[in-house]
Phi, psi and omega in degrees: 000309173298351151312289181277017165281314191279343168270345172280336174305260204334309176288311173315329186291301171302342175290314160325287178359264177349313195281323190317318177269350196212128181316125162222181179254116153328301177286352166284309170300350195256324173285305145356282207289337166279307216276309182295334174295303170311323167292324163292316176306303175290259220336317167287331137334315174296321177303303187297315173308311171298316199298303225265312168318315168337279166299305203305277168003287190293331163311000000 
C-alpha cells in the first residue's frame, strides 16, 4: 500500500509541476492523479491475489 500511496504523491506533484507552466482545470488534473493512484493500487491488489493464488496451489 505505501508504494501506491507514494505514486499517488508523485502524480500530485506532476499535477503541481504541470499547472505551473500551462493553464489547466484543476479538477480534470486532481481526477488524473486519482485515476492513476486507483490502477496502481488494483494492480497491487491484483499482484496479492495471484501471489496468494500461488501458495494456495502449493499447498
Amino acid at each position: 500500500m505505501y508504494n501506491s500511496a507514494y505514486a499517488a504523491g508523485i502524480g500530485k506533484q506532476a499535477v503541481l509541476i504541470k499547472s505551473r507552466y500551462e493553464p489547466v482545470d484543476h479538477r480534470f488534473m486532481e481526477a488524473e492523479a486519482w485515476l492513476c493512484f486507483s490502477v496502481i493500487a488494483m494492480n497491487r491488489g491484483l499482484q496479492e491475489y495471484q501471489r496468494n493464488r500461488t501458495l494456495i496451489k502449493e499447498i
